[in-house]
N, C-alpha and C positions, 0 to 999 in steps of 0.2 A: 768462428762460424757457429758452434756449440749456443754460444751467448745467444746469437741474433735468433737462434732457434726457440729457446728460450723464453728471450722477449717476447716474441710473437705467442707464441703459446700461451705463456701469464697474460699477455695482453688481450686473447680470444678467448680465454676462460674468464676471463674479469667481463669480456662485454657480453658472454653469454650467462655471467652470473646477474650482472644490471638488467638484460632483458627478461632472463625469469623472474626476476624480482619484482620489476614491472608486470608482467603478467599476473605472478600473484598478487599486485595490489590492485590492478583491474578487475579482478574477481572477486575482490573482498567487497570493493566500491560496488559494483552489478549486484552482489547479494545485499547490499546496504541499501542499496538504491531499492531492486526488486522487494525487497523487507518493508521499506519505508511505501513505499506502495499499494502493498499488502493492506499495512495498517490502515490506509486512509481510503481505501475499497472499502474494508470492513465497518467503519467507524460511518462513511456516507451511507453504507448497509443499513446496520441497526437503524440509525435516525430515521431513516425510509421508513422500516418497516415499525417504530414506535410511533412514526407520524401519522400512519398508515393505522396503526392500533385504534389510536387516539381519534381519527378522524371517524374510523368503524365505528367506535365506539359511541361516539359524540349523535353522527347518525343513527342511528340503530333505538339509540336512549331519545333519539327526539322523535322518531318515527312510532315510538312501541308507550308513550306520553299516551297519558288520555285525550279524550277529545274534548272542546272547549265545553262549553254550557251551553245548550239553547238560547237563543235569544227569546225573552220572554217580554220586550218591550210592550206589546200588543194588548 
């Protein structure tokens, strides 16, 4: 009887050491995942906002341009 007792016990510590296990690699995966995430927010980010620079900029320099010459065909 001892034995059977035994087994069963190794046997529900082994399956409750496989499901924390599992647990902990579901949380590694979710911060790996949530990480890789992270990066490619931040990465769409910057390009926005240098796009965003460059267009300010691109405007701004055509806007602040002199103005053409008179036309002096006449």
């Amino acid at each position: 009887m001892e034995l059977i007792w035994h087994l069963q016990q190794t046997t529900e510590d082994y399956i409750m050491h496989l499901e924390t296990r599992h647990l902990q690699q579901d949380l590694v995966l979710e911060k790996q995942g949530h990480s890789q995430a992270t990066r490619e927010q931040e990465a769409i980010l910057i390009h926005s906002a240098q796009s965003l620079t460059l267009w300010a900029t691109n405007t701004w320099s055509s806007n602040c341009s002199p103005p053409p010459p008179p036309f002096s065909g006449l």
